[in-house]
N, C-alpha and C positions, 0 to 999 in steps of 0.2 A: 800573416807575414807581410809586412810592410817596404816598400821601396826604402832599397839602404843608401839614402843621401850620402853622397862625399860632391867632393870635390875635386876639379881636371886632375890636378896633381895623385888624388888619393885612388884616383878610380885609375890611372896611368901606373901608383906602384903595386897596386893591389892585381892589375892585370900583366904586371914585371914576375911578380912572388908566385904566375902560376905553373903549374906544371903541366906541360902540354903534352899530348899521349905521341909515343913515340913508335908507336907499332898497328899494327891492323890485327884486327881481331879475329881469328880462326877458330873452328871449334873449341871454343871455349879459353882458347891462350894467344899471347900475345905474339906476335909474328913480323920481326923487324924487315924482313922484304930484301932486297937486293941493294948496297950502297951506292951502285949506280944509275938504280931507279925511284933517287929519291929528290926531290923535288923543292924549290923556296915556298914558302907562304908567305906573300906579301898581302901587308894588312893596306887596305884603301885609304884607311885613316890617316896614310901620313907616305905613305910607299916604304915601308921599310920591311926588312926580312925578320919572322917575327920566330920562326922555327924551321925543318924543312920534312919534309910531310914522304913516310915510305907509301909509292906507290905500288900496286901490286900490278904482278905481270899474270902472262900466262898462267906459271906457274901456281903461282897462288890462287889464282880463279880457279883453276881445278881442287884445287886440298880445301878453297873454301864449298864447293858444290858438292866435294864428295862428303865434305862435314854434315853439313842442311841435306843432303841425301840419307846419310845413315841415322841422322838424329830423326827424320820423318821417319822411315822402314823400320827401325829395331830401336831407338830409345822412346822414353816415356812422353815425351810432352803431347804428342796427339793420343796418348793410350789413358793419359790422366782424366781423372773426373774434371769435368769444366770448373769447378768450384775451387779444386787445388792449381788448376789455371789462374783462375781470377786473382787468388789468394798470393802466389806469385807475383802478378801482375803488380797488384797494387803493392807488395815492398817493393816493388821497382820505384814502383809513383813515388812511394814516399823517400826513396834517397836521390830522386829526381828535387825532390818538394826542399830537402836538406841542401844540397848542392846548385840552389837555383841559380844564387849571383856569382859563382864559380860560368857555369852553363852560360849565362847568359854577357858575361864579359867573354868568355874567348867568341861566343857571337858575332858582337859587336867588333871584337879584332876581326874576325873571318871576315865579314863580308859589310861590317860598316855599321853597322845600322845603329842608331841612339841607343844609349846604353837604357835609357828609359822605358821605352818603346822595348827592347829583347827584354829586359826584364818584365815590362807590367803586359807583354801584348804575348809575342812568342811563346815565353815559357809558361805564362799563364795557359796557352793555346796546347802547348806541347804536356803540360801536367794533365790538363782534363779532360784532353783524348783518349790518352791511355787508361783515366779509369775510367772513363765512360766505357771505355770497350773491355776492359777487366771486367764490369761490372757486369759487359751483356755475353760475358761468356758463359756462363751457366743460364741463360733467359733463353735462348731459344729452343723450340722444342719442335721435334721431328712430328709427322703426321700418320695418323691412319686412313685410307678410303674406302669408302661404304661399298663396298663391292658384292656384295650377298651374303646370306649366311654359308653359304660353303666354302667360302672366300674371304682370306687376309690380306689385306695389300699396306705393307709400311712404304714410308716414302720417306727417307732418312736422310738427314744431311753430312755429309764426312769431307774431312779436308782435303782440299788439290794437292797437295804435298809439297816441294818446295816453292814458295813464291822468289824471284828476283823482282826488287824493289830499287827502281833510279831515279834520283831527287834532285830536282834545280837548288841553286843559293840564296833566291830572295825571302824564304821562310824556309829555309831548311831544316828548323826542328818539326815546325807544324806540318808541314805537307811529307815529311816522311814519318811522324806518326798516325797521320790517315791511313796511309797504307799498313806500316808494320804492325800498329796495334789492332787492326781487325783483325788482319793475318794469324797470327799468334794466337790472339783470340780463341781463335776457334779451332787450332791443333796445326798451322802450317810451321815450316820452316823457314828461316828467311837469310838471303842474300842478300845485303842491302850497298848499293855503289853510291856512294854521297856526290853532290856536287865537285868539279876541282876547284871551287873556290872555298867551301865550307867542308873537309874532312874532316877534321879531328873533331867536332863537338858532335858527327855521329861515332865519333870511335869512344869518344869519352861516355856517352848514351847506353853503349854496349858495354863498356869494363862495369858501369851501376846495376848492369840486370845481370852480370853473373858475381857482382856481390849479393845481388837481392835472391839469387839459389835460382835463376832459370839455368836450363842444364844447357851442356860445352852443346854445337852446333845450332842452335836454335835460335840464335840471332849471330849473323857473321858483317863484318864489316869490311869494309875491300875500298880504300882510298885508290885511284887510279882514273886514266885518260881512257873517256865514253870510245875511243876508234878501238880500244883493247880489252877492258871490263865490260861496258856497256853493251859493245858488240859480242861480244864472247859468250856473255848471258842469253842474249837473246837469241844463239845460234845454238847453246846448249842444250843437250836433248834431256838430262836430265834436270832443267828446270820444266815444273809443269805452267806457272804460269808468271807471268810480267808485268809491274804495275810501275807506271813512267810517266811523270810529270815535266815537263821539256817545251823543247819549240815542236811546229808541227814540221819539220823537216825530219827530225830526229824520228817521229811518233811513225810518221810514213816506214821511216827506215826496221822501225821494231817490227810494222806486220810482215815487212818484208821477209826479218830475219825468222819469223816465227813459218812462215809459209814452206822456209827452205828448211826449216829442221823438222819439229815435230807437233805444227799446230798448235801451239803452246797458246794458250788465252792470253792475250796483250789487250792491257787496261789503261788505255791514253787520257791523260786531262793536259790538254795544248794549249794555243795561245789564245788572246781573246783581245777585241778592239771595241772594249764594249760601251755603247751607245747609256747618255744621260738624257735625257728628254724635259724640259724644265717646261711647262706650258703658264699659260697666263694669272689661273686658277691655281696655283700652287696657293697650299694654304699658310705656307709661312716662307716667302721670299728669300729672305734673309740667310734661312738657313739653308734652303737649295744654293744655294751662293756658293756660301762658307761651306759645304760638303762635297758640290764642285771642286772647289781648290783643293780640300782635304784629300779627297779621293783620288788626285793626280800626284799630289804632292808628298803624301805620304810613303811611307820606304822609297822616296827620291822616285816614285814612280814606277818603281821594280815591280809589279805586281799585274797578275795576268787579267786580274778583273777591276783594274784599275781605270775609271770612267774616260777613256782616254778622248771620246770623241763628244764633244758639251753641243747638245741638238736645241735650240732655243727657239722658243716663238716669237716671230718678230714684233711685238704687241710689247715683251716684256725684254727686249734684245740688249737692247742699249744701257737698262738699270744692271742687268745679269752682268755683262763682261766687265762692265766700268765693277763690277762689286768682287767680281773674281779679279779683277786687277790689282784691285788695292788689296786684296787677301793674299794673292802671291808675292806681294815684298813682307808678308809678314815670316814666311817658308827661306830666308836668309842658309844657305847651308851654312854648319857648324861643326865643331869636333863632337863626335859621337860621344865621347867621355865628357859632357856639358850635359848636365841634366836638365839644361834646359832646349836644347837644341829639338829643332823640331822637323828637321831634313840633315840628314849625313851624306856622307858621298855616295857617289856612285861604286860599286863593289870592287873595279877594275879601272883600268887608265884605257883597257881595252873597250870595255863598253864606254867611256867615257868617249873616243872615238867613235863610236859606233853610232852613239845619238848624235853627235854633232855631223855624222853623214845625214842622217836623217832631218835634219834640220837647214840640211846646206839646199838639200833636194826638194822642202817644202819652200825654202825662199825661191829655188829656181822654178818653182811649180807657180809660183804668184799667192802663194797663202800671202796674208800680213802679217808680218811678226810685232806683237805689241807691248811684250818684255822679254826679254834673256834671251836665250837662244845663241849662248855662249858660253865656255870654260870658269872657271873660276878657281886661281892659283893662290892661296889661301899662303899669310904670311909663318915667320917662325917655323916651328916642328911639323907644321901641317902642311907644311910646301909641297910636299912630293903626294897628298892626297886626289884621289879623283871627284874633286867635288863641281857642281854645275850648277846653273839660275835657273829657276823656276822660268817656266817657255810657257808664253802663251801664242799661239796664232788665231785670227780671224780673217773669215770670207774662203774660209776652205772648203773648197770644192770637192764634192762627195767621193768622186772617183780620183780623186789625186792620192798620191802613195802618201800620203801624212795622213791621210783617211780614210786607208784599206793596212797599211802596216803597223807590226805594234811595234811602237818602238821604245818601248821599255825604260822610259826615262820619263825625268818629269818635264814631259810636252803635250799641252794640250792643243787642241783643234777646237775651233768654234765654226759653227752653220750655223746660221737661219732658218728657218722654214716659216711658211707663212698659215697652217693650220696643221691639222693631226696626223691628216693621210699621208701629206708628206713626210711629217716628222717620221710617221713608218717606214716610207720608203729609205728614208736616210739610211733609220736604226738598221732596217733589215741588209742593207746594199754591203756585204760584206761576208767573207768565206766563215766568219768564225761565229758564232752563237756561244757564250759563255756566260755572260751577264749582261745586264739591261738596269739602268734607271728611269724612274720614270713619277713627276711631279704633278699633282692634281690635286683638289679636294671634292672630285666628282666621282662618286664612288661607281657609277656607268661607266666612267670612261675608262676608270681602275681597268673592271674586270672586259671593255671591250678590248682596248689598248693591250693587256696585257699578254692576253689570248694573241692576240696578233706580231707580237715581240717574238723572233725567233731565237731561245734565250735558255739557257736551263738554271739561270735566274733571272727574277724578276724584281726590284726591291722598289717599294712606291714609299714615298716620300721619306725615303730612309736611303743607305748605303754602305755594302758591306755589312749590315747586321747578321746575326747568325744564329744556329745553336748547333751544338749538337747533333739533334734530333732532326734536322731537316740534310738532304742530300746535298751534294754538291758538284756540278759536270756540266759538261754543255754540250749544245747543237751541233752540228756540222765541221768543221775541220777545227772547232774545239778538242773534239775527243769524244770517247762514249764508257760505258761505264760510271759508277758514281762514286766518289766519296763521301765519308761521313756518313753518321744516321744507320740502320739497322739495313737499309741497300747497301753498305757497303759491304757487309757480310757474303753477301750473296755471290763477290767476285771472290772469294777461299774457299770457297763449299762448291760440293759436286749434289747434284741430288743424285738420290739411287732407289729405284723400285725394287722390293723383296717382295714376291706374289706368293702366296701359298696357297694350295690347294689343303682344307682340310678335312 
């Protein structure tokens, strides 16, 4: 399936003609909520009101838990063969695979992002999670232990029963099919509270899997404000476990809520200010440059493992910034409906505030700012958008709040350092461990360096690559728990010992 070229205008009426879900999804039906708890969707692209989104109350947080309750304890989905799982699964996948530039246009309303980029990057991300983990729901298999011949010991995996699942808006398909499609996977139920800037393309996500025959409670969708769903989940005694992607304010506040109820497993991936380390032996210059910029610049910067802080050796200081300078006026924002555009706005007018606080406190910190580091009020239909300049600073001091905060936009940080050890200390000087880059062709320094990155990734001379198959999480007030990869299983499974004497 190929990227379907149009045109502003064509890609403006084709996302005019769509029909945007007007209800939250409950056991299995659609659930229009309360008229006076329903809400604007203002798309960033342009500020206009684009639908108005039912959000659910109290109310409906309970008829959705007691849904994902009964469909765990007495319907089929955790009683099925994993195989009629999988098999499930994947008609999801495939009317996910049919309705992609549907999916992937109300995206790009929701929260901005090039309509290029939601199509070839997101739904790409969002289609092959799900079968990846469709796939691995009939693979895993429970254990025997050699305990003697008079002795049976199974050690068996079975599901936690309902998961609650709370998603941020900068990949709002991919980062909550990490979580739902393990879940599921393996026989949970789920609750899922979508970002308030991106609900309906997880409500529309849900109306596709109970056309593809998964049964009524076994995915619920619940659009609604984190102080009344998000909190209400995690206080809930009937959810058994939480998996929350957020800032780490938030992530503190879920252990909190899980402490006062019922212990409930709270699975946090938080924030992240993670360190790029360019050293002199980089085996191809050029492109640590141009992947610098990309990595800050891309989703406007929204992105938790986005290289926010550029660690340079002073050997190679002066080619690097001069090359990431000229590569960030090529990151011009544009209308997301431009397929060629290669930075959209900022998701909100609100976070569009929020970096330029950030930005005001690194000039007052004595960074140097050496481009942007300001608004940008876009002529015509796009006027009311929240779009911003590619930000660079230099001579930013390790301990200033531009290089302990993430600030979620596209603003970079440049340091010096003048050899390795210090480049360490840079990397490490900071509450969050998520990811790490790191530029070399000294295959020692690789694995010395790398080992000493406090990081739960590590990516050498690459950035953001992936797959599947490898985990995803980080250190320290990143979060703990993993996504992706066959560890993620492992946060919806209980193990259980059955000993027999025979």
């Amino acid at each position: 399936m190929n990227f379907p070229t149009k045109s502003v205008a064509e890609w403006t009426a084709y996302a005019e003609s769509l029909t945007w879900p007007e209800a939250m999804v409950i056991d299995g039906k659609h659930r229009a909520g309360k008229d006076e708890a329903r809400v604007d969707l203002v798309t960033p692209r342009d500020g206009s009101v684009v639908t108005t989104v039912p959000y659910a109350t109290e109310d409906e947080l309970e008829l959705a838990v007691a849904a994902a309750r009964k469909a765990f304890d007495e319907g089929p989905w955790p009683r099925m063969a994993p195989k009629q799982r999988k098999e499930l699964m994947l008609a999801w996948v495939a009317l996910m695979e049919e309705h992609r530039t549907e999916l992937a246009t109300m995206l790009s309303v929701e929260m901005g992002k090039p309509i290029a980029d939601a199509w070839g990057i997101e739904l790409r991300a969002l289609i092959n999670s799900y079968r990846w983990y469709a796939e691995m729901a009939d693979k895993e298999l429970d254990e025997v232990s050699p305990v003697g011949d008079d002795d049976l010991a199974l050690i068996t995996r079975e599901p936690v029963g309902v998961v609650a699942v709370v998603t941020p808006w900068n990949f709002p398909l991919t980062l909550s099919a990490w979580k739902i499609a393990p879940a599921l996977a393996v026989g949970c139920t789920v609750v899922h509270k979508p970002a308030d800037l991106t609900p309906l393309t997880a409500v529309r996500i849900a109306e596709l899997a109970l056309e593809a025959g998964i049964p009524a409670g076994v995915l619920n969708v619940l659009p609604g404000r984190g102080s009344v769903i998000g909190k209400g989940l995690g206080l809930h005694k009937a959810v058994d476990s939480l998996a929350f992607t957020g800032s780490t304010e938030v992530g503190r506040a879920y252990m909190e809520y899980a402490a006062q109820s019922n212990l409930k497993r709270v699975w946090l991936e938080l924030g992240g200010k993670s360190p790029n380390i360019i050293l002199p032996d980089a085996p191809d210059l050029q492109t640590a440059i141009d992947t610098a910029a990309w990595g800050i610049f891309f989703n406007t910067g929204q992105m938790c493992t986005a290289p926010s802080r550029l660690i340079v050796h002073q050997d190679v200081a002066d080619e690097v910034i001069a090359g990431v300078l000229a590569a960030a006026k090529k990151y011009a924002p544009g209308d997301p409906f431009d397929d060629s555009t290669t930075m959209g706005p900022l998701a909100s007018m609100s976070r569009r505030a929020e970096v330029q606080a950030h930005v005001d406190r690194a000039l007052a910190d004595g960074s140097t700012l050496e481009i942007g580091g300001g608004a940008i009020d876009l002529e015509g239909v796009l006027a009311g958008g929240a779009y911003y300049q590619p930000t660079v600073f230099t001579n930013v001091a390790p301990d200033s709040s531009l290089a302990q905060n993430e600030v979620f936009g596209p603003v970079l940080s440049v340091t010096t350092v003048k050899d390795e050890d210090e480049a360490i200390r840079v990397a490490n000087n900071t509450d969050y461990g998520l990811a790490a880059g790191l530029w070399t062709a000294n295959v020692s320094t690789v694995h010395r360096l790398a080992r000493r990155i406090r990081a739960g990734t590590v990516w050498v001379n690459c950035y953001e690559e992936g797959d599947l198959t490898v985990p995803f999480g980080g250190f320290k007030m990143s979060g703990n728990g993993r996504d992706k990869s066959r560890h993620a299983l492992e946060k919806y499974t209980e193990l259980k010992t059955t000993y027999i004497k025979l």
